[in-house]
N, CA, C and O atoms as a GROMACS GRO file, in nm:
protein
  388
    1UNK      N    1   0.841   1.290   0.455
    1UNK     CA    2   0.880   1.169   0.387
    1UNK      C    3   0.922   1.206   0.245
    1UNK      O    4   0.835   1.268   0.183
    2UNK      N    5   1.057   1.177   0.168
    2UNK     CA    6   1.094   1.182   0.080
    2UNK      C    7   0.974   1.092  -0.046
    2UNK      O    8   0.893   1.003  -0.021
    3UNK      N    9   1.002   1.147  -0.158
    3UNK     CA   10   0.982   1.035  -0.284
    3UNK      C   11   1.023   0.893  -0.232
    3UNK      O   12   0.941   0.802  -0.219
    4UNK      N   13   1.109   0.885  -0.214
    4UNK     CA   14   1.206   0.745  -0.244
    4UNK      C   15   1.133   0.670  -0.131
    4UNK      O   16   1.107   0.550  -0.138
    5UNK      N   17   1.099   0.758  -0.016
    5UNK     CA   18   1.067   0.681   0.082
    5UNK      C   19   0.946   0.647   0.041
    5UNK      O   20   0.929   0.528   0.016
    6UNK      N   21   0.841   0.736   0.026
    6UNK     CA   22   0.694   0.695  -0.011
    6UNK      C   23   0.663   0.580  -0.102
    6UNK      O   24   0.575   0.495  -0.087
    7UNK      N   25   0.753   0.592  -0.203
    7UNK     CA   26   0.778   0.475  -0.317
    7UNK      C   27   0.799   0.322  -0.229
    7UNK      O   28   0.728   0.223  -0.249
    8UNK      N   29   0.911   0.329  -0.130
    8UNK     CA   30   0.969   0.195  -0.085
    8UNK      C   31   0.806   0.164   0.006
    8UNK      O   32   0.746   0.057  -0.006
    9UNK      N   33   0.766   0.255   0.075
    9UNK     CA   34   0.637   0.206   0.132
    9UNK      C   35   0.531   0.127   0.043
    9UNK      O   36   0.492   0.010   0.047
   10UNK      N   37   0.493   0.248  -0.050
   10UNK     CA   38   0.388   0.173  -0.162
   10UNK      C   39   0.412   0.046  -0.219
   10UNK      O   40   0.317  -0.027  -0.245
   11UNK      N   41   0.576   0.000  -0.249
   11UNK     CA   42   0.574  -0.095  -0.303
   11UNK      C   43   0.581  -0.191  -0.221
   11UNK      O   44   0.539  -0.296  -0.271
   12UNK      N   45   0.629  -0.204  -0.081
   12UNK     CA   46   0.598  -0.313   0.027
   12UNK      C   47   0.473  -0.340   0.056
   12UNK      O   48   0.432  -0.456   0.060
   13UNK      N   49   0.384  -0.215   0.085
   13UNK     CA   50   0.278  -0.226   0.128
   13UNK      C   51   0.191  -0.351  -0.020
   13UNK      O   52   0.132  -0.458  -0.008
   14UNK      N   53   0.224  -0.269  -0.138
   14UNK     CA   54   0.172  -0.333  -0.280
   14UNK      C   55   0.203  -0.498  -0.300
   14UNK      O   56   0.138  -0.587  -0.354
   15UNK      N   57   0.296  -0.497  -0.252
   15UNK     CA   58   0.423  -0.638  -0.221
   15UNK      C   59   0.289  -0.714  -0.150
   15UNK      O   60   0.195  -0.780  -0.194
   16UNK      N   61   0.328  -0.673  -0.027
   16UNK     CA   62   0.196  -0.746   0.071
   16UNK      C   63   0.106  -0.766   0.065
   16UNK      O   64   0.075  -0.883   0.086
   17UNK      N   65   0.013  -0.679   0.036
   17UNK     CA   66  -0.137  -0.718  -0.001
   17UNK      C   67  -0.185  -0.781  -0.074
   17UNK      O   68  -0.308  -0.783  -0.085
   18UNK      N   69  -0.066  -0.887  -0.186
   18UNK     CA   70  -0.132  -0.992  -0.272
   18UNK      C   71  -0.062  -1.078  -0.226
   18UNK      O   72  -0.068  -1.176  -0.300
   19UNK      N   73   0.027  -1.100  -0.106
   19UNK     CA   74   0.052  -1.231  -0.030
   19UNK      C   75  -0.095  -1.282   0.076
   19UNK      O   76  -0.184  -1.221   0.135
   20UNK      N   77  -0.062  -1.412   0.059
   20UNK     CA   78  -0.193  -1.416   0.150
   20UNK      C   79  -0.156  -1.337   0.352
   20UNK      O   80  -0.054  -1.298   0.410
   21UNK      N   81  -0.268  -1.347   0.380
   21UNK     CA   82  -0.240  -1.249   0.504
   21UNK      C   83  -0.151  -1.323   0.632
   21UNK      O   84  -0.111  -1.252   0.724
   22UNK      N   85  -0.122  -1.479   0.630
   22UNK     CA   86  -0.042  -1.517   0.703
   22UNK      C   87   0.099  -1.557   0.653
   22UNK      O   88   0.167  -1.656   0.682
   23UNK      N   89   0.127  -1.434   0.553
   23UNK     CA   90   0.257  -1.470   0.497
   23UNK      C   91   0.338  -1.285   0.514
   23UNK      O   92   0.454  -1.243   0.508
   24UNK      N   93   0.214  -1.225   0.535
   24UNK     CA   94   0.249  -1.071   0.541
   24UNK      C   95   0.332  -1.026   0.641
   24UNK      O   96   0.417  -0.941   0.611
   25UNK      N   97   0.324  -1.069   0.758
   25UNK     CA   98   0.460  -1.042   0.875
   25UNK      C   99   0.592  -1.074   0.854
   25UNK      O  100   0.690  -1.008   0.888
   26UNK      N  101   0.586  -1.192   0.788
   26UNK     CA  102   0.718  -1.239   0.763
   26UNK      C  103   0.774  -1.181   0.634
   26UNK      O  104   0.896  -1.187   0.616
   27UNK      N  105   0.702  -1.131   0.552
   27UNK     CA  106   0.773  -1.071   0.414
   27UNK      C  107   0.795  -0.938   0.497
   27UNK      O  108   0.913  -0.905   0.506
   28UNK      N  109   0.707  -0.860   0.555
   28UNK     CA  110   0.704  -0.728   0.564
   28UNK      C  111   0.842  -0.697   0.669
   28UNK      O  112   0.908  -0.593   0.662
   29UNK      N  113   0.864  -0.791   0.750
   29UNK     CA  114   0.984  -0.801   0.847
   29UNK      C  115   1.119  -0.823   0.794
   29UNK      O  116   1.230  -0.792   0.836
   30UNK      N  117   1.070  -0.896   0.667
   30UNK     CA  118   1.237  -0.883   0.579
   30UNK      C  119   1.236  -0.797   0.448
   30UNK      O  120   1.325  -0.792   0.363
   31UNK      N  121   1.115  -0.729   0.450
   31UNK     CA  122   1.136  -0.621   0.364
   31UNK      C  123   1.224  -0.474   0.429
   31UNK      O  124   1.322  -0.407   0.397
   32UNK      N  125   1.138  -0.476   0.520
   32UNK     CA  126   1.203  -0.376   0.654
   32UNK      C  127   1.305  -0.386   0.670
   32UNK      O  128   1.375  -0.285   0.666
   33UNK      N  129   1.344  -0.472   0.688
   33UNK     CA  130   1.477  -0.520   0.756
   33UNK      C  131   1.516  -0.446   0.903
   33UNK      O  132   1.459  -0.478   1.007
   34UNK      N  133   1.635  -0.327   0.897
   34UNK     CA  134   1.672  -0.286   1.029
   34UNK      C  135   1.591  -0.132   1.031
   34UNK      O  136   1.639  -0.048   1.107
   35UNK      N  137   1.477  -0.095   0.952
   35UNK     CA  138   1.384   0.009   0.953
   35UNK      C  139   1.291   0.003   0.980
   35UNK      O  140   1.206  -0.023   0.895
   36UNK      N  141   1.247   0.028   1.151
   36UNK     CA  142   1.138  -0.007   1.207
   36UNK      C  143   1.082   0.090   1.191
   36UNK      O  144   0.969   0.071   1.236
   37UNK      N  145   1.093   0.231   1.138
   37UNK     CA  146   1.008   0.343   1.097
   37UNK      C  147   0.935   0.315   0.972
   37UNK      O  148   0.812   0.321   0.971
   38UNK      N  149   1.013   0.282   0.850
   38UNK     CA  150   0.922   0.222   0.760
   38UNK      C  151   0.851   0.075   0.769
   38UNK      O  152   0.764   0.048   0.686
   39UNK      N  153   0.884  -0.011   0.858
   39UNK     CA  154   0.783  -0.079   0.927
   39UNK      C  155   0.654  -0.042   0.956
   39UNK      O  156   0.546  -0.060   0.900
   40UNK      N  157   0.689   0.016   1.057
   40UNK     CA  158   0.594   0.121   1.139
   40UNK      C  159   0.402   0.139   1.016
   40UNK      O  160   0.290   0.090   1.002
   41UNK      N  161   0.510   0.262   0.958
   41UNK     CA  162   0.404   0.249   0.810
   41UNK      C  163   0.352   0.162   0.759
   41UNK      O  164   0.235   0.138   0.788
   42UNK      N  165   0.420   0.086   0.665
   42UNK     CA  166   0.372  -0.007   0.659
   42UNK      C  167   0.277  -0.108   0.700
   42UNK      O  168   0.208  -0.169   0.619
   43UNK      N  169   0.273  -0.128   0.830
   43UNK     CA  170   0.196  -0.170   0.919
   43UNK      C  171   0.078  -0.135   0.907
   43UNK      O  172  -0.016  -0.215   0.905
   44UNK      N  173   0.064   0.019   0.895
   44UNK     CA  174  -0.027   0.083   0.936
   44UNK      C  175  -0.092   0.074   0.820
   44UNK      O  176  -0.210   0.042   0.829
   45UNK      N  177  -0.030   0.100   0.666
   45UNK     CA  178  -0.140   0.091   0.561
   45UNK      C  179  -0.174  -0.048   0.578
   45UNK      O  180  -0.291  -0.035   0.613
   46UNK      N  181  -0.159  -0.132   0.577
   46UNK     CA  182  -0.178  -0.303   0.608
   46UNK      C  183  -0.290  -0.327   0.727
   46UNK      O  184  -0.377  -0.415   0.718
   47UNK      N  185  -0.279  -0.244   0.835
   47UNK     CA  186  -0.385  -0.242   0.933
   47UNK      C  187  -0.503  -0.178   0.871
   47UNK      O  188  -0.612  -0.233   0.863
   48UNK      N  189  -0.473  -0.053   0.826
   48UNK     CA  190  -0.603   0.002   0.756
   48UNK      C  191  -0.677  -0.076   0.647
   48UNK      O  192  -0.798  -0.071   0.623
   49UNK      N  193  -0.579  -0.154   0.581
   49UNK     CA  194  -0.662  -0.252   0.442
   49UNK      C  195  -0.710  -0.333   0.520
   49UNK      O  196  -0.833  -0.337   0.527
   50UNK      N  197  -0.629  -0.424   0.605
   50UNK     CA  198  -0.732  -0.519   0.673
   50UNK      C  199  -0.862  -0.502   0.755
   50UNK      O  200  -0.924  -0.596   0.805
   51UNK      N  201  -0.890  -0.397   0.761
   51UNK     CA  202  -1.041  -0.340   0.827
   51UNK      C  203  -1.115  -0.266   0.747
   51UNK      O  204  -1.224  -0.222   0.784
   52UNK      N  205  -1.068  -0.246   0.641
   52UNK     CA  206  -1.127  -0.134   0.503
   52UNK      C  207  -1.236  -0.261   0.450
   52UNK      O  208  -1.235  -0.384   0.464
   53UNK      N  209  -1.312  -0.183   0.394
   53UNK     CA  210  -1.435  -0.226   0.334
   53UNK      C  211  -1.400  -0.317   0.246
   53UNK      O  212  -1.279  -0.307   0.226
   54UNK      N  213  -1.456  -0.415   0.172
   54UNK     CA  214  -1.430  -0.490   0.022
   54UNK      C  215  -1.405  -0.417  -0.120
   54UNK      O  216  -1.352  -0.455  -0.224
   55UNK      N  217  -1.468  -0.294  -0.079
   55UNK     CA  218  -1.467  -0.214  -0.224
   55UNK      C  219  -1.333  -0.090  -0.216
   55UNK      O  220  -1.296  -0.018  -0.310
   56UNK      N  221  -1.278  -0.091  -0.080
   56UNK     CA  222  -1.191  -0.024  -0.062
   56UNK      C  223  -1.037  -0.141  -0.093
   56UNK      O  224  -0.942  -0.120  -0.167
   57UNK      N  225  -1.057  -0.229  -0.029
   57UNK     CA  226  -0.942  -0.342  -0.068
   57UNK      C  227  -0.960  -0.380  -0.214
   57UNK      O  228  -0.873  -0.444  -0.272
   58UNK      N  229  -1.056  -0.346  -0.264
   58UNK     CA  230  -1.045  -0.434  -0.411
   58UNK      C  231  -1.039  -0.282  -0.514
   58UNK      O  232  -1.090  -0.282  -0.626
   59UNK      N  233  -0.982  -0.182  -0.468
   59UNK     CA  234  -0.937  -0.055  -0.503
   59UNK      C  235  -0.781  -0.092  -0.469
   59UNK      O  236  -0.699  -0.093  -0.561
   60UNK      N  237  -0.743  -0.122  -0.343
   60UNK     CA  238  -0.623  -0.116  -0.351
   60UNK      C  239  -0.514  -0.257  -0.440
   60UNK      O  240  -0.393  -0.249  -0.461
   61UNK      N  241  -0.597  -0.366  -0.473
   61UNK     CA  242  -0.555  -0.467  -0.497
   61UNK      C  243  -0.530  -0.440  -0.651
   61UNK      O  244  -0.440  -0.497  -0.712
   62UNK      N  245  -0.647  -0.316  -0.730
   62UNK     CA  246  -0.658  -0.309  -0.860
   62UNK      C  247  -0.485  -0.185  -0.884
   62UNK      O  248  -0.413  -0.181  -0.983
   63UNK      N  249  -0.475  -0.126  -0.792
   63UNK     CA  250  -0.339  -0.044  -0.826
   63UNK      C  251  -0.256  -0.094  -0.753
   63UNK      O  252  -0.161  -0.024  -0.718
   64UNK      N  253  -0.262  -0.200  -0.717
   64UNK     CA  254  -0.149  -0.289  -0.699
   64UNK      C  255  -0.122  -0.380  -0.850
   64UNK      O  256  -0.018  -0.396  -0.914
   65UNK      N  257  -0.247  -0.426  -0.872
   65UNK     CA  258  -0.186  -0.503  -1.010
   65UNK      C  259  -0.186  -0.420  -1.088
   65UNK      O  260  -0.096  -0.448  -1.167
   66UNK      N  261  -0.263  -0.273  -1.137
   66UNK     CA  262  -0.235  -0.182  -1.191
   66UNK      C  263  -0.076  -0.131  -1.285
   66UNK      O  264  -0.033  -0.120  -1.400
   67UNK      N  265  -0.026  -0.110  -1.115
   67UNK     CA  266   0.127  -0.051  -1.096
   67UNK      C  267   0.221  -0.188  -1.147
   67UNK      O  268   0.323  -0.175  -1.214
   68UNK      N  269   0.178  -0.290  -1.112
   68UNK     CA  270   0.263  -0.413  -1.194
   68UNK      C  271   0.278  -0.408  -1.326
   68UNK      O  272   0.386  -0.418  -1.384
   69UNK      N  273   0.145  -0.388  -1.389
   69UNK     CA  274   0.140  -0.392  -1.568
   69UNK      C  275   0.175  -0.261  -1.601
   69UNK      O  276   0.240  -0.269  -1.705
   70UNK      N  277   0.166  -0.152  -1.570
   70UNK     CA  278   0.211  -0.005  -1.593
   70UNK      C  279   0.097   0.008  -1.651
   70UNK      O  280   0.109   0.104  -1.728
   71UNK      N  281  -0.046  -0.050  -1.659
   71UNK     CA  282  -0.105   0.012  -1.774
   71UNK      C  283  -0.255   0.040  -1.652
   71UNK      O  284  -0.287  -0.027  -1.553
   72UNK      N  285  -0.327   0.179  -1.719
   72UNK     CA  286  -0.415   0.175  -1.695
   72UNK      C  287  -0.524   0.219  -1.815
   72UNK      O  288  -0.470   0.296  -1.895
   73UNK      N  289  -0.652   0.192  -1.844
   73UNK     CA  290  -0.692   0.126  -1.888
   73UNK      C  291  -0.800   0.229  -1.957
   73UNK      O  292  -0.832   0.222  -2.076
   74UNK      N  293  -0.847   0.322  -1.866
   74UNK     CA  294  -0.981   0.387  -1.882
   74UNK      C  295  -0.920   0.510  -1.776
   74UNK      O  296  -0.819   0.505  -1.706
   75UNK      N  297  -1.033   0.637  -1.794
   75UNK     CA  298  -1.036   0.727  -1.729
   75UNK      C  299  -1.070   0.711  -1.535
   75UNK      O  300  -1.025   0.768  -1.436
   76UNK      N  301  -1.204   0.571  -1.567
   76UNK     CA  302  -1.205   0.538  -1.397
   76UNK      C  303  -1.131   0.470  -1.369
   76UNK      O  304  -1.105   0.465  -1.249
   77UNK      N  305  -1.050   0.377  -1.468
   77UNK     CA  306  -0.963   0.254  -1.345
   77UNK      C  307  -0.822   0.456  -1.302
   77UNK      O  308  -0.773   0.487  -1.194
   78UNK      N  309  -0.813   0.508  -1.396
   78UNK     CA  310  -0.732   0.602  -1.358
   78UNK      C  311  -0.749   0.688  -1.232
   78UNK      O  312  -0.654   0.697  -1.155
   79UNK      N  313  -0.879   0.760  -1.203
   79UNK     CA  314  -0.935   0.824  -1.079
   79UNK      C  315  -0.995   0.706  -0.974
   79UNK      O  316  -1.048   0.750  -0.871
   80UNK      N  317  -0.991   0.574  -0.991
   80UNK     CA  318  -0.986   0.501  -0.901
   80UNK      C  319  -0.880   0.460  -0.805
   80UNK      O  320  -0.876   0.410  -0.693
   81UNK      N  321  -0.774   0.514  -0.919
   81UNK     CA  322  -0.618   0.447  -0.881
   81UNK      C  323  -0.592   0.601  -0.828
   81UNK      O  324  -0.521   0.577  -0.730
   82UNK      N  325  -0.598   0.684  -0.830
   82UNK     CA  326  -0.588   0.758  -0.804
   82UNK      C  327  -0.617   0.814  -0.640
   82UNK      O  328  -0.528   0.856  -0.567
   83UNK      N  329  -0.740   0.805  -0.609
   83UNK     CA  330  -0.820   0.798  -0.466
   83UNK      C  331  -0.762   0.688  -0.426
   83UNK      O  332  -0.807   0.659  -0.316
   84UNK      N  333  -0.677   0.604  -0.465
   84UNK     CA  334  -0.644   0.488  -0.336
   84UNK      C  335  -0.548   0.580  -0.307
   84UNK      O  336  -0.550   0.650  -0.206
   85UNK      N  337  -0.428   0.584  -0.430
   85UNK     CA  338  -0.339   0.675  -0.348
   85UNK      C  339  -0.345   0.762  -0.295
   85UNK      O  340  -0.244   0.790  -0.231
   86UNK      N  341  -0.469   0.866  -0.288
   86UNK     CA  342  -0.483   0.997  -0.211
   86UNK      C  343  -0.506   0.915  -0.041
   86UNK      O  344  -0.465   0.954   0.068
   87UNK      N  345  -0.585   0.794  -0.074
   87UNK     CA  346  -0.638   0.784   0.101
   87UNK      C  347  -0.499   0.718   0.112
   87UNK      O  348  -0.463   0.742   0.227
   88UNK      N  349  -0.397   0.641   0.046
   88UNK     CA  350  -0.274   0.607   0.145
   88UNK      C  351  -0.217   0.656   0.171
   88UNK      O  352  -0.155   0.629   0.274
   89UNK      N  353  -0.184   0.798   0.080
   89UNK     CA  354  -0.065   0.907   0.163
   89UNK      C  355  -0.138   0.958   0.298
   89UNK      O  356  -0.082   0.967   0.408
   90UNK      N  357  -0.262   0.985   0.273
   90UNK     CA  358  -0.394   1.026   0.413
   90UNK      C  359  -0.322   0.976   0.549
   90UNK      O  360  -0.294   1.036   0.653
   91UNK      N  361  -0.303   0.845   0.511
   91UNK     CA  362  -0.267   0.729   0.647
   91UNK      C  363  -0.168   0.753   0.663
   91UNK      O  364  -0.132   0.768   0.780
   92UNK      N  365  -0.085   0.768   0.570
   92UNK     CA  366   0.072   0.775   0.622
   92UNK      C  367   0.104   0.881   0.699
   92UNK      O  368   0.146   0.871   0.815
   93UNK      N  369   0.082   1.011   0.624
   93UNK     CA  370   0.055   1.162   0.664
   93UNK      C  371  -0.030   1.114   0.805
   93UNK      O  372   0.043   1.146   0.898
   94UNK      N  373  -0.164   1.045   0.865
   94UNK     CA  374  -0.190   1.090   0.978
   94UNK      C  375  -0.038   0.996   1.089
   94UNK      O  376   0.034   1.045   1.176
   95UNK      N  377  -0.039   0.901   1.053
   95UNK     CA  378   0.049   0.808   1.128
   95UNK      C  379   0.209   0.850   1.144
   95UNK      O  380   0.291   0.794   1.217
   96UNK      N  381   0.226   0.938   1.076
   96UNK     CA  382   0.393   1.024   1.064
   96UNK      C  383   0.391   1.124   1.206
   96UNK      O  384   0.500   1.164   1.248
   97UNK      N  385   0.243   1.168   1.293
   97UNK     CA  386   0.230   1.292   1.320
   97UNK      C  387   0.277   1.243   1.504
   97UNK      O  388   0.283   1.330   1.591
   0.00000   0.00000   0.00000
């Protein structure tokens, strides 16, 4: 997976997860558009948040609004934001294979 691609994931996936959850198919289907591979993904980080713990979703929700303001804040919101993104490339990387 390229940069560009990983980027368009993170930010759909980021996109989605502060829509409420019966609005997420329908954004994520016209985010996609005619790319059912980055669908695909997508999906999959979206499946994994929706079964992830509270402290794992409220990790990913904080570098979601994080990445909105550009700012982070402290050394932990930084290695917090950090470990989300290590476990989402994780998912992507296992779900690519």
């Amino acid at each position: 997976m390229t940069p560009e691609q990983w980027q368009q994931v993170k930010d759909i996936f980021q996109s989605a997860i502060e829509r409420p959850p019966s609005e997420r198919d329908g954004f994520i289907s016209q985010a996609c558009a005619d790319d059912p591979d980055l669908r695909s993904k997508v999906q999959s980080l979206i499946s994994f948040y929706d079964t992830a713990d509270d402290s794992l979703q409220s990790v990913a929700v904080n570098v979601a609004a994080q990445r909105r303001s550009r700012t982070i804040t402290s050394h932990r919101d930084s290695a917090r934001a950090g470990w989300a993104r290590f476990i989402l490339q994780k998912i992507l990387n296992s779900t690519a294979k």
